[in-house]
ZADO-1210 file (C-alpha; in nm, 4 decimals, padded with zeros to 6 digits):
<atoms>
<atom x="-01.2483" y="-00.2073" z="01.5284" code="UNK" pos="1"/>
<atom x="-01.5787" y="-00.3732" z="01.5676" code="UNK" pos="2"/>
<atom x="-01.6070" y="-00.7280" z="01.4660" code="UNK" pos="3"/>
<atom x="-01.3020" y="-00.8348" z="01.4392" code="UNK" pos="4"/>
<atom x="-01.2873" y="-01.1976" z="01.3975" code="UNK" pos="5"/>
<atom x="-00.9736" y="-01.4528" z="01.4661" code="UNK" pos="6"/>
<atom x="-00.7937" y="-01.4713" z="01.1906" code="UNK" pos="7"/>
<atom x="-00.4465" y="-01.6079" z="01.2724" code="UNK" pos="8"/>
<atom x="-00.2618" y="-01.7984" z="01.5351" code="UNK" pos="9"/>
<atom x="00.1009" y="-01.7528" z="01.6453" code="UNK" pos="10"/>
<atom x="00.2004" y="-02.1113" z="01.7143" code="UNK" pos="11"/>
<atom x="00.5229" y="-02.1638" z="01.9219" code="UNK" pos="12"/>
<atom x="00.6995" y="-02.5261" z="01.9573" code="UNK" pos="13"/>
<atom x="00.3000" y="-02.7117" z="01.9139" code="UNK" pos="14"/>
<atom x="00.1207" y="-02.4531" z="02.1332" code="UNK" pos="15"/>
<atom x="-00.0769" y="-02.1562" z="02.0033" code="UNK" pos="16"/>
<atom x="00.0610" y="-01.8274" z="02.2700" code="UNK" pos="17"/>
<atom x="-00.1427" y="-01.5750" z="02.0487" code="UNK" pos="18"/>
<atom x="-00.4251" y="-01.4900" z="01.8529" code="UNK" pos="19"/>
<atom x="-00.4652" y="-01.2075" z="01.5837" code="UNK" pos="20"/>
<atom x="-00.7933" y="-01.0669" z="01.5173" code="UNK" pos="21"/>
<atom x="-00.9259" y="-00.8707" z="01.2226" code="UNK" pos="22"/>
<atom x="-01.1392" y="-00.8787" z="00.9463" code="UNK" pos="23"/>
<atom x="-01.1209" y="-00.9832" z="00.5475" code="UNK" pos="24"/>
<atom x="-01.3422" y="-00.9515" z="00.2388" code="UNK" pos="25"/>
<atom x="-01.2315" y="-01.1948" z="-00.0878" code="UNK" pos="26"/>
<atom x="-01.4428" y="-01.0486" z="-00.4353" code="UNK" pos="27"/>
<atom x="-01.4754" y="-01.2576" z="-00.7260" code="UNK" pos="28"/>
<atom x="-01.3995" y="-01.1473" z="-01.1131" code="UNK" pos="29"/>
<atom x="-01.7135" y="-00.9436" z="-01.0945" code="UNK" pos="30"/>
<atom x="-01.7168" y="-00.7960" z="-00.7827" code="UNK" pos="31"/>
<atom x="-01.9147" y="-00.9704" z="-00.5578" code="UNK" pos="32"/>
<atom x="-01.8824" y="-01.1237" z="-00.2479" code="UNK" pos="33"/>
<atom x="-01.7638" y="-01.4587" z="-00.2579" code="UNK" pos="34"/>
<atom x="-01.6136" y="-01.4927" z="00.1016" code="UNK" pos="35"/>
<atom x="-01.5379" y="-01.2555" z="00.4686" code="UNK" pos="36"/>
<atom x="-01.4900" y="-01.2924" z="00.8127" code="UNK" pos="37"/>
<atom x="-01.5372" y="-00.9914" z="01.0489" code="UNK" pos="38"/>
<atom x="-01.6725" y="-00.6786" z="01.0099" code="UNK" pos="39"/>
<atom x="-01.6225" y="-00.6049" z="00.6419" code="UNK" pos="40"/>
<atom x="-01.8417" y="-00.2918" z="00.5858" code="UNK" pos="41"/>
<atom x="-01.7419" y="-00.0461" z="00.8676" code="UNK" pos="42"/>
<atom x="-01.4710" y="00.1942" z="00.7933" code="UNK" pos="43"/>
<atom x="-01.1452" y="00.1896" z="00.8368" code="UNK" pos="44"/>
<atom x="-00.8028" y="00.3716" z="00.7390" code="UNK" pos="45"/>
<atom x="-00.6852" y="00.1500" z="00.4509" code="UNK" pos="46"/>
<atom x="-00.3259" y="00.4242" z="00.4823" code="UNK" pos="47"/>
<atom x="-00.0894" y="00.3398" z="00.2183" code="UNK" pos="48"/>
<atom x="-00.3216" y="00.1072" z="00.0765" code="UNK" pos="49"/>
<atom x="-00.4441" y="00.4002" z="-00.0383" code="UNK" pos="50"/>
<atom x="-00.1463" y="00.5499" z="-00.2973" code="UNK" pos="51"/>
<atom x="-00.2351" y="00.3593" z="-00.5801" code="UNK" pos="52"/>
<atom x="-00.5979" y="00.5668" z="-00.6169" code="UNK" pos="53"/>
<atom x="-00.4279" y="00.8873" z="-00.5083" code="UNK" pos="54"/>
<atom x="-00.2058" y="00.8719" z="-00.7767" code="UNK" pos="55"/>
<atom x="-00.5367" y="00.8676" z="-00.9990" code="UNK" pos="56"/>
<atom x="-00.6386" y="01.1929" z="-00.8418" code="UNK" pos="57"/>
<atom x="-00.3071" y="01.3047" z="-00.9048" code="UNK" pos="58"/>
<atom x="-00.2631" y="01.2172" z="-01.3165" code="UNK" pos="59"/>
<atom x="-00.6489" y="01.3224" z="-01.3300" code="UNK" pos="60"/>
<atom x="-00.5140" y="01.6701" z="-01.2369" code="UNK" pos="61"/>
<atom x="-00.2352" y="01.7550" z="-01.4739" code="UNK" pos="62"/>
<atom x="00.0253" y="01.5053" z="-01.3527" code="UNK" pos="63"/>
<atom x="00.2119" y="01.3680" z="-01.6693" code="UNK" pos="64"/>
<atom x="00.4772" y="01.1036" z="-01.5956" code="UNK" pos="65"/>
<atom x="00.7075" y="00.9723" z="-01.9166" code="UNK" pos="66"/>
<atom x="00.8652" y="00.6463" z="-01.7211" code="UNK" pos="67"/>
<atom x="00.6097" y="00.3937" z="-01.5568" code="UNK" pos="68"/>
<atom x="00.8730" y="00.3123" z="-01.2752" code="UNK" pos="69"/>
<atom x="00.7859" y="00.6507" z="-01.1603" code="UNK" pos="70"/>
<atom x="00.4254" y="00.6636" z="-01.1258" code="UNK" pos="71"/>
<atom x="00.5111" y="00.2932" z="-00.9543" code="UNK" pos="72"/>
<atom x="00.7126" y="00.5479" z="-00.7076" code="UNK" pos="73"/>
<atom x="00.4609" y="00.7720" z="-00.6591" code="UNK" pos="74"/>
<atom x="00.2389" y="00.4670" z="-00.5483" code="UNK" pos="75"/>
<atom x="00.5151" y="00.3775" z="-00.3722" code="UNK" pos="76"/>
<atom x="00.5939" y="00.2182" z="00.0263" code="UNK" pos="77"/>
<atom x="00.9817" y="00.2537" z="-00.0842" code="UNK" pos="78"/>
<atom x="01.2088" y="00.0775" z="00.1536" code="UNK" pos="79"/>
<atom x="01.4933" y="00.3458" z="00.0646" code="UNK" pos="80"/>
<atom x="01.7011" y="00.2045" z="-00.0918" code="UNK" pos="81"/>
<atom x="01.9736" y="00.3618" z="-00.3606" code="UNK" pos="82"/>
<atom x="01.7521" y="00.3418" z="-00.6080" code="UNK" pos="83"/>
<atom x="01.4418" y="00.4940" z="-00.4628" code="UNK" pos="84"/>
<atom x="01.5907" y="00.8043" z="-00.3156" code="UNK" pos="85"/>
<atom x="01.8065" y="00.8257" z="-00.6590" code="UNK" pos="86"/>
<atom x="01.4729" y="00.8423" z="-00.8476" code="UNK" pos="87"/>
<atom x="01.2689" y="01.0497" z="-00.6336" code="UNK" pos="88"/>
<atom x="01.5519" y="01.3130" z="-00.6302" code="UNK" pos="89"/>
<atom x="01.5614" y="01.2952" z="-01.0386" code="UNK" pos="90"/>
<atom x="01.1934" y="01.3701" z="-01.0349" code="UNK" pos="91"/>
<atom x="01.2174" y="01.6423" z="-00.7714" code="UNK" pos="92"/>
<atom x="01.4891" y="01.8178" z="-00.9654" code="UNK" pos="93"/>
<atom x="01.2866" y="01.7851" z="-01.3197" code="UNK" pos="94"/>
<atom x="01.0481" y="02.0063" z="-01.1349" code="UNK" pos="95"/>
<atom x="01.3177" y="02.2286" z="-00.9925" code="UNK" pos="96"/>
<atom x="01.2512" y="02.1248" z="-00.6510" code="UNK" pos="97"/>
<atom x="01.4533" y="01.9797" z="-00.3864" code="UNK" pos="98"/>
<atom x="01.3416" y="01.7611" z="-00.0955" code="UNK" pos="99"/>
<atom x="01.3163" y="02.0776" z="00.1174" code="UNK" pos="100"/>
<atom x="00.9770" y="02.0958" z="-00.0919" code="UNK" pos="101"/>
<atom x="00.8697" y="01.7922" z="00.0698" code="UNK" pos="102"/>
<atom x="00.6383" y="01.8078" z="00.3939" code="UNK" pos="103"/>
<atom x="00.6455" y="01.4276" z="00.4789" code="UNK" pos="104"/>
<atom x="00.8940" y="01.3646" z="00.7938" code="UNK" pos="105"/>
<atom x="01.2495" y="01.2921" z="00.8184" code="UNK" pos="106"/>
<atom x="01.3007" y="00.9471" z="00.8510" code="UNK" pos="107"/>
<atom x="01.5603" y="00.6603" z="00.7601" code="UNK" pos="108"/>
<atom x="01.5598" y="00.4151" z="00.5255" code="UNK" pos="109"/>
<atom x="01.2773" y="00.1114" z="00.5980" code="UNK" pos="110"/>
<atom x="01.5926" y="-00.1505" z="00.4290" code="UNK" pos="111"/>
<atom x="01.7597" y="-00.2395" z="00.7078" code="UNK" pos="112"/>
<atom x="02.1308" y="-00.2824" z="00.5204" code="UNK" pos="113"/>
<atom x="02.0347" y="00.0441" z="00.4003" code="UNK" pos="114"/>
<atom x="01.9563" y="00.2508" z="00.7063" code="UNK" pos="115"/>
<atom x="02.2607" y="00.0554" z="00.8254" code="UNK" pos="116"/>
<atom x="02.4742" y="00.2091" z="00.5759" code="UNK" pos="117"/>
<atom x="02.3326" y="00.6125" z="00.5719" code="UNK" pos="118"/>
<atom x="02.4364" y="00.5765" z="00.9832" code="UNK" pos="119"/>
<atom x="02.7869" y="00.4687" z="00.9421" code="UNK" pos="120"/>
<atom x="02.8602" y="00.7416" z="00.6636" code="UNK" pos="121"/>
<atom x="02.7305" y="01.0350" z="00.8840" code="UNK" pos="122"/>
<atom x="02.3948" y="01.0950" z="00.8079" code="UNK" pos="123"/>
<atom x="02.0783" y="01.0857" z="00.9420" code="UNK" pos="124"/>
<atom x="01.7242" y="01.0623" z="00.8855" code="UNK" pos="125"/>
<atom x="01.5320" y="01.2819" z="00.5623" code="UNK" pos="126"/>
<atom x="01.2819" y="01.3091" z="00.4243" code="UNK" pos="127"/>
<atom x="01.3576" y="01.2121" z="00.0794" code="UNK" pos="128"/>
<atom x="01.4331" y="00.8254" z="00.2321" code="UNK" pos="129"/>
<atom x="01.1041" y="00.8608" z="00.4360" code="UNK" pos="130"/>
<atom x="00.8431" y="00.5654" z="00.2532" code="UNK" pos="131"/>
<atom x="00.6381" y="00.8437" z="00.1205" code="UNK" pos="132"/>
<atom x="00.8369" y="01.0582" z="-00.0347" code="UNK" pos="133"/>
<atom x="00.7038" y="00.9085" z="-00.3453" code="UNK" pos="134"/>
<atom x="00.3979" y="00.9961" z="-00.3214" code="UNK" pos="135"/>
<atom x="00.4609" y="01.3538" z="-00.1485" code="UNK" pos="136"/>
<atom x="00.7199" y="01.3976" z="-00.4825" code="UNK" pos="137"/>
<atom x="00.3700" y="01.2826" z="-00.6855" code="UNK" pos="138"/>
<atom x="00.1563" y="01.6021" z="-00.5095" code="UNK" pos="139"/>
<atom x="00.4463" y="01.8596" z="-00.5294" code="UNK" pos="140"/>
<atom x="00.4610" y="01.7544" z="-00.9525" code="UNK" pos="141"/>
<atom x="00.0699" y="01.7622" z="-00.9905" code="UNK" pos="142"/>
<atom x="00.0382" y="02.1088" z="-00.8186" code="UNK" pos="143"/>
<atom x="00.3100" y="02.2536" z="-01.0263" code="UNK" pos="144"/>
<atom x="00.1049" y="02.1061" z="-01.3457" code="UNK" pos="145"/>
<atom x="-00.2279" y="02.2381" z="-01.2622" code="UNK" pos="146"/>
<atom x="-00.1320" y="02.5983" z="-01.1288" code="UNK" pos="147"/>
<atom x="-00.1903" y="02.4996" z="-00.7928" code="UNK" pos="148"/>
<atom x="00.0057" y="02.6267" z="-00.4707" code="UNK" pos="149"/>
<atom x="00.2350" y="02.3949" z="-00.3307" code="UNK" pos="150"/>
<atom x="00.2305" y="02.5588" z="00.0281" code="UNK" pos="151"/>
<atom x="00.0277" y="02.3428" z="00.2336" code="UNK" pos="152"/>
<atom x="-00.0489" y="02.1144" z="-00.0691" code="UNK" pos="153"/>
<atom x="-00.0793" y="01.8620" z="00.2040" code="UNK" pos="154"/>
<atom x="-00.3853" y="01.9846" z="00.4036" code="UNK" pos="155"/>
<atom x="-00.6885" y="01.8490" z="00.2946" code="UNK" pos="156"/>
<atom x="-00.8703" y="02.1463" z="00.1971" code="UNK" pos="157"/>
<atom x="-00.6195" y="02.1948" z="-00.0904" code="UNK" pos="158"/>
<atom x="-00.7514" y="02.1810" z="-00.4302" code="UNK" pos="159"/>
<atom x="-00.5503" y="01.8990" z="-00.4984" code="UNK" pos="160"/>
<atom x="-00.6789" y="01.6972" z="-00.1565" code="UNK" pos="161"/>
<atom x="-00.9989" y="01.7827" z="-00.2935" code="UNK" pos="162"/>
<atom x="-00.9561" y="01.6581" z="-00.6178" code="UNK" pos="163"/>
<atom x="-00.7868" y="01.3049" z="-00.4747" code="UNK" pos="164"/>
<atom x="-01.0736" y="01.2700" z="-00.1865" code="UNK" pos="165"/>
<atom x="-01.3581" y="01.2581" z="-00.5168" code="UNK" pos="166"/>
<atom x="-01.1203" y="01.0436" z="-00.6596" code="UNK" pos="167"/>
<atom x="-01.1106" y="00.7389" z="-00.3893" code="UNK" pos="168"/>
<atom x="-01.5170" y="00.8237" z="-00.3384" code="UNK" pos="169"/>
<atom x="-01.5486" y="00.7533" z="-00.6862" code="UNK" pos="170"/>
<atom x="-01.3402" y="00.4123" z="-00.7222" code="UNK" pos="171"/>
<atom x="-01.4548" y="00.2747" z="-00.3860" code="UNK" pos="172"/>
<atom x="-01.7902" y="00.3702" z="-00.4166" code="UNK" pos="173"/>
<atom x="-01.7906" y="00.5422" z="-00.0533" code="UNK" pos="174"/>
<atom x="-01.8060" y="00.8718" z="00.0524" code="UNK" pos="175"/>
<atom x="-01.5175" y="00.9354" z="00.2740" code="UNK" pos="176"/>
<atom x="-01.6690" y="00.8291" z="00.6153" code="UNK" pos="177"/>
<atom x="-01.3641" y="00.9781" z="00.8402" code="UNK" pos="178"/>
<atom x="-01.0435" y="01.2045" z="00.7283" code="UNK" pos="179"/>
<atom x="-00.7323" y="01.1582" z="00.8877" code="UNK" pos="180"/>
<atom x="-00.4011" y="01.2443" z="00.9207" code="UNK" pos="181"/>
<atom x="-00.1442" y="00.9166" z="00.7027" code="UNK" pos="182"/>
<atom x="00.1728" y="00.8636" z="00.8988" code="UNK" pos="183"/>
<atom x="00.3226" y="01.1162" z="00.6326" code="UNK" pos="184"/>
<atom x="00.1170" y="01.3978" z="00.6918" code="UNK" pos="185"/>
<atom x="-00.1348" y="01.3941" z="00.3970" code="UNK" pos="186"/>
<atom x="-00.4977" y="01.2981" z="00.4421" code="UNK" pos="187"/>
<atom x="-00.5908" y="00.9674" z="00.4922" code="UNK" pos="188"/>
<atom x="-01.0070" y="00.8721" z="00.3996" code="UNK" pos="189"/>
<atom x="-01.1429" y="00.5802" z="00.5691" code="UNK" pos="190"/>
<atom x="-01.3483" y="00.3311" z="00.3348" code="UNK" pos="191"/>
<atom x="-01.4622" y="-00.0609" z="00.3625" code="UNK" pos="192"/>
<atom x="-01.2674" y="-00.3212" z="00.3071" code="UNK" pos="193"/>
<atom x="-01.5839" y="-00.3931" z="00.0973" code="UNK" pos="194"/>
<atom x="-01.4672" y="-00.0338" z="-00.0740" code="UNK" pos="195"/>
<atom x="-01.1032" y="-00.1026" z="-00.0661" code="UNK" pos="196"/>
<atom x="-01.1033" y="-00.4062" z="-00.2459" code="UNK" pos="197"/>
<atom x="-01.3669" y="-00.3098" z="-00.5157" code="UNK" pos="198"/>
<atom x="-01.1748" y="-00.0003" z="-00.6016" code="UNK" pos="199"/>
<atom x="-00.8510" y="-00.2664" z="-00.6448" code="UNK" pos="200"/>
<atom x="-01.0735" y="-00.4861" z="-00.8825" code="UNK" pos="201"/>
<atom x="-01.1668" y="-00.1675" z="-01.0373" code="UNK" pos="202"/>
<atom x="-00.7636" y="-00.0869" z="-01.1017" code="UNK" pos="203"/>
<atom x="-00.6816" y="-00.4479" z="-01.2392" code="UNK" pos="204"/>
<atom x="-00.9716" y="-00.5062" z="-01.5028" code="UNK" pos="205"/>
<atom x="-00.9415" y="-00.1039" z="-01.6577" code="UNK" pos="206"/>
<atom x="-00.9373" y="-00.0600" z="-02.0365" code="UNK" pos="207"/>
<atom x="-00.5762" y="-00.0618" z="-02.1686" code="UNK" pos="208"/>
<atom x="-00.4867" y="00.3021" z="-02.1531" code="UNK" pos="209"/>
<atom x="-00.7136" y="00.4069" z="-01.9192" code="UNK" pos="210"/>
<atom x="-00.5612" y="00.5852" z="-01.5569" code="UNK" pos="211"/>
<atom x="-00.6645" y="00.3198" z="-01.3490" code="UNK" pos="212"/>
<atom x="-00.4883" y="00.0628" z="-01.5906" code="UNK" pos="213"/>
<atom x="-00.2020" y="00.2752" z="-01.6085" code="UNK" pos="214"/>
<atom x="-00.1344" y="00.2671" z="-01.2045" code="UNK" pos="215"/>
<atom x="-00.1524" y="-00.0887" z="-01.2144" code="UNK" pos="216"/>
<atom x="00.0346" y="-00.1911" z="-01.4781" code="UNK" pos="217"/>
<atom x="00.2881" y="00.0525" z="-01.3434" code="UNK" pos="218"/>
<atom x="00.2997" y="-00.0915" z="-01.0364" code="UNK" pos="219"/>
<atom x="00.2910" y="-00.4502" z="-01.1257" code="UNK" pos="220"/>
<atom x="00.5844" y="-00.3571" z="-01.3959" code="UNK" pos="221"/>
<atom x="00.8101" y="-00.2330" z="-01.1191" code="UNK" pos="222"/>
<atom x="00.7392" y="-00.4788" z="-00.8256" code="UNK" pos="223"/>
<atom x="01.0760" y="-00.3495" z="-00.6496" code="UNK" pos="224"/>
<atom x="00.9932" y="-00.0245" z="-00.6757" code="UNK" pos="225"/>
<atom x="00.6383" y="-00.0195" z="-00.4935" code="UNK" pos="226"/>
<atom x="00.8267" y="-00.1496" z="-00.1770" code="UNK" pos="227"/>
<atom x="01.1786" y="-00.2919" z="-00.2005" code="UNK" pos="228"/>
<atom x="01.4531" y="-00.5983" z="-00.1389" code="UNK" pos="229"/>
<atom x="01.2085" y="-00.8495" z="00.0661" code="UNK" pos="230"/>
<atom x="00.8853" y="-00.6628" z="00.1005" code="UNK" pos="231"/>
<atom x="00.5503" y="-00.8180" z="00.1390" code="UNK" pos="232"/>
<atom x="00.4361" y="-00.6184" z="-00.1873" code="UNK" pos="233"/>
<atom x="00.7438" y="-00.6878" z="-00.4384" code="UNK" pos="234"/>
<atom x="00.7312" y="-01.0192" z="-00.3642" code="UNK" pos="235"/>
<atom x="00.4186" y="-01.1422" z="-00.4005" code="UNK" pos="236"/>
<atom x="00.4152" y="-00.9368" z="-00.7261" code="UNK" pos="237"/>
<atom x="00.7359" y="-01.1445" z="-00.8508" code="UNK" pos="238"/>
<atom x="00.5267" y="-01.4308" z="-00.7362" code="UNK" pos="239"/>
<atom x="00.1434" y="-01.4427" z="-00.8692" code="UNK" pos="240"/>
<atom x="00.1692" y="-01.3064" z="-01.2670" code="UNK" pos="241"/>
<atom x="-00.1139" y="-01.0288" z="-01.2870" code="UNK" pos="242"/>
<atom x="-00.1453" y="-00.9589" z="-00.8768" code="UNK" pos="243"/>
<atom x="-00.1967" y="-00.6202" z="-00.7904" code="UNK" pos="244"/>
<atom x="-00.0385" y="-00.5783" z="-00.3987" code="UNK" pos="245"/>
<atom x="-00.0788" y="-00.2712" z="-00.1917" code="UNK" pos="246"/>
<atom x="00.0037" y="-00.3022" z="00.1948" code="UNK" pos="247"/>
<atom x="-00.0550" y="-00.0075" z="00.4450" code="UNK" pos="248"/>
<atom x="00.0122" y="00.0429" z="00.7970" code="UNK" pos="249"/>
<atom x="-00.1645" y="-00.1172" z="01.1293" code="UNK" pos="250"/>
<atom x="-00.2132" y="-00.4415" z="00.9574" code="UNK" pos="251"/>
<atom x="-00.3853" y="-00.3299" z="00.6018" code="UNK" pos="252"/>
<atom x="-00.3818" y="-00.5103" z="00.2727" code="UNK" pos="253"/>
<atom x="-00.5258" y="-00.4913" z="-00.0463" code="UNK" pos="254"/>
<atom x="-00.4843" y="-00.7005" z="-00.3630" code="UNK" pos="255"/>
<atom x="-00.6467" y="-00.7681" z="-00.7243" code="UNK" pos="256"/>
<atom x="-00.5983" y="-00.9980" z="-01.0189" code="UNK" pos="257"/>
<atom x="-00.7529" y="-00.9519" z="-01.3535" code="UNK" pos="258"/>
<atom x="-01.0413" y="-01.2104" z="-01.3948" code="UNK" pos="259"/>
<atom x="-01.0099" y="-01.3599" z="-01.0821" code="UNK" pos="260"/>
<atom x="-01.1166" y="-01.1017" z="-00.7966" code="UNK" pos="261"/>
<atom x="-00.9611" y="-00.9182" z="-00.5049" code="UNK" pos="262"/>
<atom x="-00.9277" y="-00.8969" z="-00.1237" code="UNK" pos="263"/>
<atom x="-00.8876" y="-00.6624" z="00.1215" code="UNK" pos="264"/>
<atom x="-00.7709" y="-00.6703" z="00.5247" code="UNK" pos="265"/>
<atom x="-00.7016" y="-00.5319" z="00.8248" code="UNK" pos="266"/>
<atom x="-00.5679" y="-00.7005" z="01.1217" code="UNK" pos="267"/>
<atom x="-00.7376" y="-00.5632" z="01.4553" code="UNK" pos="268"/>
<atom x="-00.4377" y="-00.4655" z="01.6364" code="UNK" pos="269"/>
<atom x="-00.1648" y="-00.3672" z="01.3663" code="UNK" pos="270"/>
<atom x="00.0116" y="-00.6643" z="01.3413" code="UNK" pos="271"/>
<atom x="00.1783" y="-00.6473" z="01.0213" code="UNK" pos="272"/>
<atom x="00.3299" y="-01.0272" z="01.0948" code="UNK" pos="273"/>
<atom x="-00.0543" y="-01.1674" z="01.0496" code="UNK" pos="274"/>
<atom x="-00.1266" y="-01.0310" z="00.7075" code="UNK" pos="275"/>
<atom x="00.0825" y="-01.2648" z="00.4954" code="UNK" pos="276"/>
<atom x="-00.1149" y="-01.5871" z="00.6279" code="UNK" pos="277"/>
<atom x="-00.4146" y="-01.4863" z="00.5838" code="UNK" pos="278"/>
<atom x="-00.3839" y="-01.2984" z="00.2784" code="UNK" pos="279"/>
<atom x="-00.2698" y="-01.6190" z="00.1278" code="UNK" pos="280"/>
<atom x="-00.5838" y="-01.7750" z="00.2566" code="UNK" pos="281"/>
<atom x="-00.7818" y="-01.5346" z="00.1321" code="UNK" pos="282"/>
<atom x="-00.5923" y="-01.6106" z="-00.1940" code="UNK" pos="283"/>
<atom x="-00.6502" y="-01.9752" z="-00.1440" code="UNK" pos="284"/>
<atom x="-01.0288" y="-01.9483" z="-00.1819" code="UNK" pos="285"/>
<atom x="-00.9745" y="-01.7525" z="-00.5531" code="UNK" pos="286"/>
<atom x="-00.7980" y="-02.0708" z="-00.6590" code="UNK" pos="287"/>
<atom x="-00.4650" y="-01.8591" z="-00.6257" code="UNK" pos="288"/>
<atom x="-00.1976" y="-02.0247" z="-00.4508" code="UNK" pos="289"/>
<atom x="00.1324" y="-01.8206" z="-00.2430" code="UNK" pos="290"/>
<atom x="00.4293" y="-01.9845" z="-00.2028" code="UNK" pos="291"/>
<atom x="00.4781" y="-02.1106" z="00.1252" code="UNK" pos="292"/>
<atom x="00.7808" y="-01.8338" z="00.1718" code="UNK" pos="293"/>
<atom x="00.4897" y="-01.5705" z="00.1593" code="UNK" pos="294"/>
<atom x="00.2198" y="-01.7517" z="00.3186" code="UNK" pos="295"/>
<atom x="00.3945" y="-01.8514" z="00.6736" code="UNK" pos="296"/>
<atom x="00.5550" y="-01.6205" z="00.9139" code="UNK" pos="297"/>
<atom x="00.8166" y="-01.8090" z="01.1000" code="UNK" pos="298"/>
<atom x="00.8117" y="-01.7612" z="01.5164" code="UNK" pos="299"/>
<atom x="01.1870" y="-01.7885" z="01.6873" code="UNK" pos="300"/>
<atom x="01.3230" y="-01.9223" z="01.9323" code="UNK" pos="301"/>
<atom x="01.6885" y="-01.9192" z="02.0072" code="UNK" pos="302"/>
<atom x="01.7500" y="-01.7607" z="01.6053" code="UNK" pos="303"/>
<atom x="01.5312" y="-02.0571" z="01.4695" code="UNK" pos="304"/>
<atom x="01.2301" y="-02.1320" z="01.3559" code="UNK" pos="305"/>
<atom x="01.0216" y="-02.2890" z="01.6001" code="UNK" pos="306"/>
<atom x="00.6386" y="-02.2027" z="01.4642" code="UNK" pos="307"/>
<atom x="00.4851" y="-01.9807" z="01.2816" code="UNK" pos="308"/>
<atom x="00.2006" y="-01.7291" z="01.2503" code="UNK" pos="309"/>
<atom x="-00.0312" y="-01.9605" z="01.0511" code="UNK" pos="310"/>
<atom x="-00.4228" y="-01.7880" z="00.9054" code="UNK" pos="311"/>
<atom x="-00.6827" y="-01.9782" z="01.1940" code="UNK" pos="312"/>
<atom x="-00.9884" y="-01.8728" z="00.8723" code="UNK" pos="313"/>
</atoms>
C-alpha cells in the first residue's frame, strides 16, 4: 500500500514499541473532502466493507426479503452466534436449500463462548457459522429469484457477479480497478477509500424507500446482527444514533451518518487493533464523539492494562 501514513501508536507502560501505518479519508454531509492522511485515492480491497452495496446488487436483481434483520444478515460479518446460524438456516430452508448450497468455507464461530461451545458438543467447523454465510445465503436467494444458476454463482463471471460488480461501480463512482478473490470465495472489487466512503454517504442520505436506504436502515436496525456480542460494528451502532458501520478484513473500515459525512480506512498492515482509534479520530473531526470504550485499545501486560493503541493523526 503506497502512502501509508502513521496513524496509530501502541503505547506500552509510557513508551511507544509500535507504530501502525495506513491511510484515512473523513467526507462531510455533502461529500467532499474535509480531512485524510495517506494515500486516499489508490485502490484497495475494502472486503467485507463491501456487503452492504452487494446486497444492493442483490435486491436490484429479484431478491425480496420480508424481515429487515435479514437483509442486515445478508450484509452481515456474523460472529456465529445462536442466533445468526438459526436465521441463516430459516432463510436457506424458505428457499429449499440447505447449507450444502453454500460455497463459502467451513469455519467456526468468530464468538469466542460460541466456538467454545460447538467444540465441546462434538462438532466442528461449517459453513453455515462461517462470517459470510449471510451474504453467500443473500446470492443463493437472488439467483433462485431471477432464474439464474446457482452452480458457480460465486465466480465472477456469473450474471449475478456481474450485476453486483455495476452495482459497487455505480455507488462508488469507480470502475472496479482490481477483482479478487474475499476470504469467502466471492469476488472482491478494489475501490478508494475516496470511493468507499462516498458510496457509504450515498447509503445513509437515500430517499426513504429507496434500496440504498433500505440496507442501511436494515443494518443500523439490527446492530447485533451485522456482527455480534462485542464487535467493533454493533457497538458503535448502539453507540452513535444514525452511524452506519461496516468493518472488513486487513484493517478496513467504513462508516456514514446522515447529515454529517463519512470515513473510510485501511490500516497498512492488517491490524484490525488500530482501526478503533483512529476511526474515532476520524469521527472526532465530524464533531462526532466515541466513547472512550470504542476509541482506545487497551495493551497488556501481566492480564492488565498497561497502554493502549492510541490514533498518532
Amino acid at each position: 500500500m503506497t502512502g501509508a501514513v502513521p496513524l496509530a501508536e501502541v503505547i506500552r507502560s509510557g513508551f511507544v514499541e509500535g507504530v501502525h501505518r495506513g491511510s484515512v479519508v473523513v467526507l462531510d454531509g455533502g461529500g467532499a473532502v474535509l480531512d485524510s492522511a495517506g494515500d486516499v485515492k489508490s485502490p484497495i480491497f475494502p472486503r467485507s466493507s463491501s456487503k452492504p452495496l452487494q446486497a444492493i446488487g442483490m435486491l436490484r436483481s429479484g431478491l425480496r426479503l420480508v424481515d429487515p434483520a435479514d437483509l442486515a444478515l445478508i450484509c452481515a460479518s456474523h460472529f456465529g452466534e445462536d442466533h445468526h446460524v438459526a436465521r441463516v438456516r430459516a432463510l436457506l430452508r424458505s428457499a429449499g436449500l440447505d447449507e450444502s448450497a453454500l460455497r463459502c468455507p467451513p469455519d467456526l464461530p468468530l464468538h469466542q463462548p460460541t466456538a467454545e461451545a460447538v467444540l465441546r458438543a462434538g462438532g466442528g467447523r461449517s459453513r453455515v457459522q462461517m462470517n459470510c454465510s449471510g451474504k453467500h445465503t443473500g446470492m443463493l436467494l437472488t439467483c433462485l429469484a431471477s432464474g439464474w444458476s446457482t452452480e458457480e454463482y460465486w465466480l465472477a463471471e456469473h450474471p449475478l457477479q456481474v450485476r453486483i460488480q455495476a452495482t459497487v461501480e455505480e455507488f462508488t463512482g469507480e470502475p472496479a480497478a482490481a477483482v479478487g478473490v474475499d476470504g469467502c470465495g466471492a469476488p472482491v472489487l478494489a475501490a478508494s477509500l475516496v470511493g468507499l466512503a462516498s458510496a457509504f454517504l450515498r447509503l445513509v442520505s437515500g430517499a426513504p424507500g429507496s434500496v440504498e436506504r433500505t440496507v442501511a436502515d436494515a443494518m443500523r436496525s439490527n446492530p447485533e446482527v451485522v456482527a455480534g456480542s462485542g464487535a467493533e460494528d454493533t457497538r458503535i451502532m448502539q453507540a452513535v444514533p444514525g452511524l452506519l458501520s461496516k468493518g472488513g478484513a486487513e484493517g478496513v473500515a467504513a462508516v456514514a451518518i446522515p447529515d454529517v459525512g463519512a470515513v473510510a480506512l485501511k490500516i497498512e498492515d492488517g491490524g484490525m487493533r488500530a482501526r478503533p482509534p483512529v476511526l474515532a479520530s476520524a469521527l472526532r473531526r465530524l464533531g462526532v464523539e466515541v466513547p472512550k470504550g470504542l476509541a482506545e485499545v487497551p495493551v497488556l501486560g501481566g492480564g492488565e492494562a498497561v497502554g493502549a493503541v492510541r490514533a498518532s493523526w
